[in-house]
C-alpha positions as CSV (number, residue, x, y, z in Angstrom):
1,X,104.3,86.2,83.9
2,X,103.8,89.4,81.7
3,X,100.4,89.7,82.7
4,X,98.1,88.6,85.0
5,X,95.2,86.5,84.3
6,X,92.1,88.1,86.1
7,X,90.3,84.7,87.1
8,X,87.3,85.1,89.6
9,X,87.1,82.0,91.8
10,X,83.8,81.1,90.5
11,X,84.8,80.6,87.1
12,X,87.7,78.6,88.2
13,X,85.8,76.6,89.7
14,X,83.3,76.5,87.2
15,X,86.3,75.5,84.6
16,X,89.3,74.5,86.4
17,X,89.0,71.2,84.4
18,X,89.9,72.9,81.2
19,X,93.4,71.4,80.1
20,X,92.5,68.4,81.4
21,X,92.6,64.9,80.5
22,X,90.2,64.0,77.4
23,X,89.5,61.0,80.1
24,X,89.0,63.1,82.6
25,X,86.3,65.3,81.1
26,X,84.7,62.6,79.4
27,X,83.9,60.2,82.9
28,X,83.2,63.5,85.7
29,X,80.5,66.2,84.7
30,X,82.4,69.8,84.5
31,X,79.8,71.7,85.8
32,X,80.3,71.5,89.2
33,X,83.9,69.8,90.3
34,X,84.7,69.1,93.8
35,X,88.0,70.0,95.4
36,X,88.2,66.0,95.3
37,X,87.4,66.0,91.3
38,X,90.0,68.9,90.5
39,X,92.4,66.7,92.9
40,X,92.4,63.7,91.0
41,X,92.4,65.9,88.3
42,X,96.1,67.9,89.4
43,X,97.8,64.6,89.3
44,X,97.3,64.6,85.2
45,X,97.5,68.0,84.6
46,X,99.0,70.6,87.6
47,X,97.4,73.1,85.5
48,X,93.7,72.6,87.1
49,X,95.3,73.8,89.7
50,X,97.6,76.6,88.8
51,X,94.5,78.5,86.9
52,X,92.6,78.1,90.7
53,X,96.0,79.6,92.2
54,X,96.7,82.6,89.7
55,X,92.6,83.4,90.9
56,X,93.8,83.6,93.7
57,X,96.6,86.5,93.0
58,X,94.0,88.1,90.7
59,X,92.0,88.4,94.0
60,X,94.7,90.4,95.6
61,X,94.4,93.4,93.0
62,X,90.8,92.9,91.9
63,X,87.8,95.7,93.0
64,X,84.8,94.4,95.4
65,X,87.0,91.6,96.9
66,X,86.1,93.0,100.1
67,X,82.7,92.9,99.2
68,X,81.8,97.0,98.8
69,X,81.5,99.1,96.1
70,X,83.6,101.3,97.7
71,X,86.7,103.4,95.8
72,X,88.7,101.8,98.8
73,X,87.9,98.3,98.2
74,X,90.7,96.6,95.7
75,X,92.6,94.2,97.4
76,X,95.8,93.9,99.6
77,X,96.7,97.6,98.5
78,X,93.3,99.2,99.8
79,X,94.2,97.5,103.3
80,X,98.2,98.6,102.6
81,X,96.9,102.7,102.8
82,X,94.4,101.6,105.9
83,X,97.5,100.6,107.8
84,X,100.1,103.6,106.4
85,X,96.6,106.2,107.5
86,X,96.0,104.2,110.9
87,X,100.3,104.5,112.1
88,X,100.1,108.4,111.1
89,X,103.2,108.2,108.5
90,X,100.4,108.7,105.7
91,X,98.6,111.9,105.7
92,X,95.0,113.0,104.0
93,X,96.2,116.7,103.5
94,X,93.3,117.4,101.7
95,X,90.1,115.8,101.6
96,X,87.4,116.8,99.0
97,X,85.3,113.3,98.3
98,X,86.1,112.0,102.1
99,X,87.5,108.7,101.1
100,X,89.5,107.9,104.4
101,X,88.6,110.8,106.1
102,X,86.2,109.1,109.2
103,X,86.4,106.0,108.9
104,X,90.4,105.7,108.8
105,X,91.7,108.8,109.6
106,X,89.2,110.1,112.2
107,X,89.3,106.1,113.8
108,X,85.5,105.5,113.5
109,X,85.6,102.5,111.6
110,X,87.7,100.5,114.4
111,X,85.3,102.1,117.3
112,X,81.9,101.2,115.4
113,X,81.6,97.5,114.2
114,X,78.5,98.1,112.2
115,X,81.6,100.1,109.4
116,X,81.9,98.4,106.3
117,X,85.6,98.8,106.7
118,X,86.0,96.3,109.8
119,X,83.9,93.9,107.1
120,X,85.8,94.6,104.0
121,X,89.3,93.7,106.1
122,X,87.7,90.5,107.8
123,X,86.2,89.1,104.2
124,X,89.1,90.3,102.2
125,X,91.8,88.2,104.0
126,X,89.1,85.2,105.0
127,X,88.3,84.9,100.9
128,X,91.8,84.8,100.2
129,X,92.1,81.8,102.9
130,X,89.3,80.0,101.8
131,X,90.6,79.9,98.4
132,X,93.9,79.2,99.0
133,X,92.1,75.7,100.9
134,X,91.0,75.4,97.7
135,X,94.1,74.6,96.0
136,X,95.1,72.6,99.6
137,X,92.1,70.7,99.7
138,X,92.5,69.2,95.9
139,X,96.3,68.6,96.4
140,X,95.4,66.4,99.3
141,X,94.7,68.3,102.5
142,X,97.2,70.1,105.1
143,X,99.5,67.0,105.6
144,X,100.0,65.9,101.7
145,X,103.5,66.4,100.0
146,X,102.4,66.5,96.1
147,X,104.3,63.4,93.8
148,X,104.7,66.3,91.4
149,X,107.0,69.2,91.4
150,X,104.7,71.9,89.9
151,X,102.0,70.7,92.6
152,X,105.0,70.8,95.1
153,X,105.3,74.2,93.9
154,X,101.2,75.2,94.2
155,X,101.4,73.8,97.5
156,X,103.9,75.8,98.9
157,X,101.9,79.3,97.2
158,X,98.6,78.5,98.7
159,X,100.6,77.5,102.1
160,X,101.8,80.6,102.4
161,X,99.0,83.0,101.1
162,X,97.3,81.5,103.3
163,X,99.6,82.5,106.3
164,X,100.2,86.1,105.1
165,X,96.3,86.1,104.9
166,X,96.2,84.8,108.8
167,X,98.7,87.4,109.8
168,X,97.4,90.5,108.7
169,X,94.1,89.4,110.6
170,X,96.0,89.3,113.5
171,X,97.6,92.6,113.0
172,X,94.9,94.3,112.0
173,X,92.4,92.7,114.6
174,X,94.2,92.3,117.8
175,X,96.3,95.4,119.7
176,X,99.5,93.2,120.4
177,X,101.1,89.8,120.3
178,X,99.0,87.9,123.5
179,X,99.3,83.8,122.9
180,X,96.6,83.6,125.0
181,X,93.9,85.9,123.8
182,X,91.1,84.7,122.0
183,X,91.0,86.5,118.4
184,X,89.7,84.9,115.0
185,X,88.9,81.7,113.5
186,X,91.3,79.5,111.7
187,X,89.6,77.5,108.9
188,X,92.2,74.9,107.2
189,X,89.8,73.2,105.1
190,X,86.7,73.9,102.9
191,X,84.6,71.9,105.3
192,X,85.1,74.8,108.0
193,X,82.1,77.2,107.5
194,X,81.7,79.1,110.9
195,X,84.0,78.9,114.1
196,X,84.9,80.1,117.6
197,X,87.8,82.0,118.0
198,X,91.0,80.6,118.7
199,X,93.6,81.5,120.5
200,X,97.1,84.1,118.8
201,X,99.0,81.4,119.9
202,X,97.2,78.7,118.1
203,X,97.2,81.1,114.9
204,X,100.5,81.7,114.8
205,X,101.8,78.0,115.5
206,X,99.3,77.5,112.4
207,X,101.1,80.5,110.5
208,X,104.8,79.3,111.0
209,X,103.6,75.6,110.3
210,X,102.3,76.9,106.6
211,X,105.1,78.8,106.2
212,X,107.6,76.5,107.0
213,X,105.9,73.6,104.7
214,X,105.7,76.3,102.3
215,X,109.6,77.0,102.6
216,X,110.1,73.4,102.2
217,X,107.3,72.7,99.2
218,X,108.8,76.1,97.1
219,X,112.9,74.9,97.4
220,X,114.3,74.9,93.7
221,X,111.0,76.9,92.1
222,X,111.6,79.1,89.1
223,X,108.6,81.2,89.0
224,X,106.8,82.7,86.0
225,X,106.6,85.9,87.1
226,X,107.2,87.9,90.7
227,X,103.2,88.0,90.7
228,X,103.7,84.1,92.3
229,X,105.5,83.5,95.6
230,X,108.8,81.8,95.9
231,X,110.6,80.5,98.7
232,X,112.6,83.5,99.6
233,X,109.2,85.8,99.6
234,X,107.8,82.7,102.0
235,X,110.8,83.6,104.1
236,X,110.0,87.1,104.0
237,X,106.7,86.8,105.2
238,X,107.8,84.2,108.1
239,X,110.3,86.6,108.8
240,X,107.3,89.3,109.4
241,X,105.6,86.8,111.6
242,X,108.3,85.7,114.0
243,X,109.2,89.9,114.1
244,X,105.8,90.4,115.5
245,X,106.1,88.2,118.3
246,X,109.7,89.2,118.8
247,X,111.5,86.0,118.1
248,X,114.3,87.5,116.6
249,X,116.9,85.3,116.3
250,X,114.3,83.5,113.6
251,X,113.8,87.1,112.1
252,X,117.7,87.3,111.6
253,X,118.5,84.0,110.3
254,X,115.4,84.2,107.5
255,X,116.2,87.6,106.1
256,X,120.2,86.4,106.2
257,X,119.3,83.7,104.1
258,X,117.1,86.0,101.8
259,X,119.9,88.6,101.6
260,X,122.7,86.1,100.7
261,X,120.6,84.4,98.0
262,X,121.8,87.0,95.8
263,X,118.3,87.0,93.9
264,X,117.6,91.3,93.8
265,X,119.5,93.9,95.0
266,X,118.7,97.0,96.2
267,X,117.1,99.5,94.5
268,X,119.4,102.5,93.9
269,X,119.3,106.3,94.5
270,X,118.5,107.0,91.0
271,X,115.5,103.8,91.4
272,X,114.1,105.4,94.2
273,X,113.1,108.4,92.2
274,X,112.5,106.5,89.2
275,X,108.4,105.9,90.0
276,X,107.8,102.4,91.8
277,X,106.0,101.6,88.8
278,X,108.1,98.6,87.1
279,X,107.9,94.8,88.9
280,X,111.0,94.1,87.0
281,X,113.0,96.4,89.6
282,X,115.8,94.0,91.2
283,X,114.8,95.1,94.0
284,X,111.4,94.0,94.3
285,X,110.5,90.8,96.0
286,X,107.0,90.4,95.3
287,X,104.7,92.5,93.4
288,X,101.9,92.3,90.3
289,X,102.4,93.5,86.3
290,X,99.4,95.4,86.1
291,X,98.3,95.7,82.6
292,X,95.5,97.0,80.6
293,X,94.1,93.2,80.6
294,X,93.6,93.5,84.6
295,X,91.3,96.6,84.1
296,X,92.1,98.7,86.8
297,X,92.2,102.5,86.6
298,X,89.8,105.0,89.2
299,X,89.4,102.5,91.9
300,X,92.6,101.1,92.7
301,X,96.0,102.1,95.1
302,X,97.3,104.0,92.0
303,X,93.7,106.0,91.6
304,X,93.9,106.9,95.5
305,X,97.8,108.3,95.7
306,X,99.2,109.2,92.5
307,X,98.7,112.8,90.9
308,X,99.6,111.6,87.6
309,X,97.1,109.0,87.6
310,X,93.4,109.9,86.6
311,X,93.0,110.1,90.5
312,X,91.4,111.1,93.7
313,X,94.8,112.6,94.9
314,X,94.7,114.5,91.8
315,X,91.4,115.8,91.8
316,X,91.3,116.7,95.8
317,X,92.0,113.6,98.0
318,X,95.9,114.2,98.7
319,X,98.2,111.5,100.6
320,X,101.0,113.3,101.5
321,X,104.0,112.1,103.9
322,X,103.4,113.3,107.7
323,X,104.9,116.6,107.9
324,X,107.6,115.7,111.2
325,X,108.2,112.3,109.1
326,X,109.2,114.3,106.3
327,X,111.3,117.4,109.0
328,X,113.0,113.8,110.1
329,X,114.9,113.4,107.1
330,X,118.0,114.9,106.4
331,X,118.6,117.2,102.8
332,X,121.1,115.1,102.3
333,X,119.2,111.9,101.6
334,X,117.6,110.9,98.5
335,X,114.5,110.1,99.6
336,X,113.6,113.4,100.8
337,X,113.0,114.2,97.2
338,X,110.3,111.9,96.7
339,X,108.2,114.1,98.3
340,X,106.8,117.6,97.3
341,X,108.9,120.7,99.5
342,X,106.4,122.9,101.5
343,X,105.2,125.5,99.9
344,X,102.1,126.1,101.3
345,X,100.2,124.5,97.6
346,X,97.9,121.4,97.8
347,X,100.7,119.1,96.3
348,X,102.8,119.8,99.6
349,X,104.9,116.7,100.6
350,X,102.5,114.1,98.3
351,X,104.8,111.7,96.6
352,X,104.8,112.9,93.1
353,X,108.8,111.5,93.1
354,X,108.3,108.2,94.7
355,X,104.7,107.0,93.0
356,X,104.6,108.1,89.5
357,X,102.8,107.4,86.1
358,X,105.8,107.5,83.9
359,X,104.3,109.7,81.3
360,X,104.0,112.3,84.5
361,X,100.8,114.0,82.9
362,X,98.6,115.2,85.9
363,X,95.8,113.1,86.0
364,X,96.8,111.4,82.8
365,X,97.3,107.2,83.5
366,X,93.4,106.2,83.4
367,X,93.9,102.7,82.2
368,X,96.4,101.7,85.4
369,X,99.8,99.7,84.1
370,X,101.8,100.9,86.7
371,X,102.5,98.4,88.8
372,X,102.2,96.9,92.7
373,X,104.5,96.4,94.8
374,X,104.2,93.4,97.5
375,X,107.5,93.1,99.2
376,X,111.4,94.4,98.6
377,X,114.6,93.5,99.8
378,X,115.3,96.5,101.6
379,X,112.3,95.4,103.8
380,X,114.9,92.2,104.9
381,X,117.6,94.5,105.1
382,X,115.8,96.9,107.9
383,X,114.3,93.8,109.2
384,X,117.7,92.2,110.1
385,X,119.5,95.6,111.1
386,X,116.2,95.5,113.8
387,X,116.7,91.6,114.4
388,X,120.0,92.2,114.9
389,X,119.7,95.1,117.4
390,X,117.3,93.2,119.3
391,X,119.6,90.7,119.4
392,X,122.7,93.2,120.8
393,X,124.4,92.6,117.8
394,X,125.0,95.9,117.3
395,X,127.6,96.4,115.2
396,X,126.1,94.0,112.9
397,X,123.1,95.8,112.9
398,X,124.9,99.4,112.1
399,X,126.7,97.0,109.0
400,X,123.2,95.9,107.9
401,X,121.4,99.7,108.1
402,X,124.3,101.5,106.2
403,X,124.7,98.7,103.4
404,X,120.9,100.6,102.8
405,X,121.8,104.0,103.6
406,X,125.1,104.2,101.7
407,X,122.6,103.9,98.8
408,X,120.5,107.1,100.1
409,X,122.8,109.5,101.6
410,X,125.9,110.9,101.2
411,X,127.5,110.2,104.2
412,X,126.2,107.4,107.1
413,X,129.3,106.6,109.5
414,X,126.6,108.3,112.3
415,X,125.3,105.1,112.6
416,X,128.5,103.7,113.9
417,X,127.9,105.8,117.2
418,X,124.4,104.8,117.9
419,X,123.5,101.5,120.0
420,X,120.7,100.1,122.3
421,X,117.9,101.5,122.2
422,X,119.5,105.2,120.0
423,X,120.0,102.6,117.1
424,X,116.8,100.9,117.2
425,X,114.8,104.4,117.1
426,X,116.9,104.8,113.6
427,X,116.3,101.5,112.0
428,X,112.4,102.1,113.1
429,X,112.8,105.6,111.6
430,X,114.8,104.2,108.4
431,X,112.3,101.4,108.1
432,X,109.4,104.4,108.2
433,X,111.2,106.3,105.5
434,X,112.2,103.9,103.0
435,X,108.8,101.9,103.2
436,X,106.9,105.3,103.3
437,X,103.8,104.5,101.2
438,X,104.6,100.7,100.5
439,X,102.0,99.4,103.5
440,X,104.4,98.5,106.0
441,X,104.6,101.3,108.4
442,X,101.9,99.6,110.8
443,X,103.6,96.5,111.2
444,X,106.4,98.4,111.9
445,X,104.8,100.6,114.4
446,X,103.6,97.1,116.3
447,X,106.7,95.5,116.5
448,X,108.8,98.8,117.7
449,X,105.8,98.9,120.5
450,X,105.4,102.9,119.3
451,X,103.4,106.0,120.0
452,X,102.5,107.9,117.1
453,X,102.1,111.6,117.1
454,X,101.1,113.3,114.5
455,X,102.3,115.9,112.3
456,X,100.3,119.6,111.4
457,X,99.3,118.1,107.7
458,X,96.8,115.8,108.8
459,X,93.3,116.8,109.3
460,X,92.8,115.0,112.6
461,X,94.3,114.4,116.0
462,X,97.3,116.5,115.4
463,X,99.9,116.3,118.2
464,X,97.8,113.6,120.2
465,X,100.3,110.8,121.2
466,X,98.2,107.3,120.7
467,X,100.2,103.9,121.7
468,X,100.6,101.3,119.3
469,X,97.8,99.0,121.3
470,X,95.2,101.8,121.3
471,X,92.3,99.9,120.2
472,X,91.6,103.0,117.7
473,X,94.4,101.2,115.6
474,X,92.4,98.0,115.7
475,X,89.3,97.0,113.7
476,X,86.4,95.6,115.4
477,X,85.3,92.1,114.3
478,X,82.5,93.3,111.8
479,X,78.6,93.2,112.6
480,X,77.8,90.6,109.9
481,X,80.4,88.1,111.8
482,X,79.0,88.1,114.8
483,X,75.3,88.1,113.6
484,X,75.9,85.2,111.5
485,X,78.9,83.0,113.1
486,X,77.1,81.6,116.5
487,X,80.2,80.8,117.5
488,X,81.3,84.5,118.1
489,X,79.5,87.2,120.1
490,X,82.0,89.6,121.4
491,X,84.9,91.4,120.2
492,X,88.3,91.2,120.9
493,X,89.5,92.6,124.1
């Protein structure tokens, strides 16, 4: 899709029945359709439902989806540089306007409930579930299989929106994996308004369920556009989900299969310096074409990171790569020049080689069309090297981490010596080094069960070792929650 269509869910609602059957319109009043309405709809005409589904990837990039004004509230991204800020790996050097700076970076927002941050997280992820039931509820509930392909197809997407929605709630809002602890609602229909909490195990048996269907409902899929999700990114996501429970022989087996579909390759030495600014790159999974039509520019992940955007790390808010992150990788490696040297200037160790406008004027891109990334193959690659190390596979695993590495350094038969527990330190380090900046360094910090120390550039906590279930890394269910869901009064332990 060459560009995406920014569709609140209101006005899909409003006028999901456009497209539809002259019949159709003529015998049911349009102004306000029920999921039952825009069902019987779908089986005419899949596109009732597709405009409702591309609303809900609009929602992922839009501003005020987590229900602030805030500079920091615009989607999956704004919750992408919580998580890089909360593992240490992403650095506010500098802070001049104090976006971050308390709340994320000085860990106030996951220690005070009454923060707008805990809320923007908990409404983000819960908007994007209750509009993927949307789509579920008019294709015929949780248990349907669609007659139609294409509604196969929109099936599958909300299925599995859904779950990545589910598990970043549970990363983000419990310390560790516990089946048995008590820790958000699951609502699977639009009947579900307010609910108790529910157990991680019950979430996550609901999780792999959606993505499995999902898996299933998305086999043969051609997609528009890398904006939708296909059946390999599904994988991908279930992939994340088994990893964080540690069920790895799933972990292996679904990033194999993603690996050997031969659909993207990996993005070379020359693409890792070339901007991460093009959803076109082979090696991305999953990720939007941002265009002038989507109206982004200030407030945005572009407007918080890059220099040569019209930017807050331009104009005194740098994100810079934690200083022993950056000491960690070797002169020899490519991505090492993604990153500004040290010289003792403000644009020390930002990305300015990684994240780029491609016109490289400081503080020139104000209309953003660089794009987001979502998801890459190397992410299956360092999954399965980890999988497979967990596993004791580890010569597989030192196969799986160079096919990566021999496209970022010059030289990496060292892997060949390393096993046990000396290997998986370097695929967690890899994995923190290739993904710098991409929103995956807290999932990563979770699964590897790490303390994070961190390095002189940041403006807090420097050289104060906190463990991966420190409930400073975890937000508090939000104040408005538990004032209004009499279900919940208490927060997670």
């Amino acid at each position: 899709m060459k560009s995406l269509l920014k569709i609140s869910m209101i006005s899909t609602l409003l006028f999901a029945g456009v497209g539809c059957s002259e019949e159709f319109l003529d015998e049911q009043p349009s102004e306000f359709l029920t999921a039952g309405q825009i069902g019987e709809a779908a089986e005419k005409n899949p596109a009732v439902v597709r405009g409702t589904m591309t609303g809900i990837y609009s929602l992922t990039v839009e501003t005020g989806t987590g229900g602030t004004t805030g500079h920091d509230d615009f989607g999956q991204k704004g919750y992408d540089i919580f998580g890089d800020m909360l593992s240490g790996d992403m650095a506010l050097s500098v802070s001049t306007y104090g976006w971050y700076r308390a709340d994320i970076t000085e860990f106030q927002a996951p220690q005070d409930f009454t923060s707008n941050r805990n809320y923007m997280v908990w409404r983000y992820y819960y908007r994007i579930i209750r509009s993927a039931n949307t789509v579920i509820d008019a294709l015929g509930g949780n248990e349907a299989i669609p007659e139609l392909d294409e509604n196969k197809y929109l099936m599958g997407q909300a299925k599995a929106i859904r779950a990545h929605s589910y598990f970043y709630l549970t990363q983000y809002f419990a310390k560790k994996y516990n089946p048995s602890a008590e820790i958000l609602p699951i609502y699977d229909d639009l009947q579900d308004q307010n609910g108790p909490k529910v157990s991680m195990g019950e979430i996550y048996d609901f999780m792999e369920k959606d993505l499995n269907d999902a898996i299933t409902l998305l086999d043969g899929f051609n997609r528009a556009g890398k904006n939708e999700i296909n059946k390999t990114v599904a994988q991908g996501i279930l992939a994340y989900v088994y990893g964080s429970k540690g069920e790895w022989q799933q972990v292996y087996d679904l990033t194999s299969s993603v690996i050997n579909s031969g659909q993207y390759t990996l993005m070379s030495a020359e693409e890792v310096l070339g901007g991460f600014n093009d959803v076109n790159t082979s090696g991305w999974m999953w990720g939007i074409d941002l265009t002038a039509d989507v109206d982004l520019g200030l407030v945005s992940w572009w407007g918080q990171v890059d220099q040569y955007t019209y930017s807050y790390a331009w104009a005194g808010d740098a994100k810079a790569i934690d200083s022993d992150l950056y000491a960690a990788i070797p002169d020899n490696d490519v991505r090492k020049d993604q990153f500004e040297a040290p010289v003792g200037a403000y644009t020390d160790l930002m990305p300015r080689n990684k994240f780029y406008d491609p016109n490289k004027v400081i503080g020139g891109q104000a209309v953003v069309t660089t794009d987001y990334v979502y998801m890459r193959v190397a992410e299956m690659y360092l999954l399965k090297a980890e999988a497979a190390a967990q596993l004791g596979m580890d010569a597989d695993a030192a196969a799986t981490l160079k096919t990566l590495l021999d496209e970022r350094v010059d030289d990496a038969s060292y892997v060949d010596a390393l096993s046990g527990g000396d290997l998986l330190d370097e695929i967690y380090l890899q994995t923190r080094i290739e993904l710098w900046g991409e929103g995956k360094s807290y999932l990563a910090m979770k699964r590897n069960k790490a303390t994070i120390s961190r390095g002189d550039n940041h403006l807090s906590f420097v050289g104060v070792a906190i463990p991966y279930d420190d409930e400073r890394l975890t937000f508090e269910i939000p104040e408005s929650e538990i004032q209004f869901n009499p279900f919940i009064s208490d927060q997670n332990e």
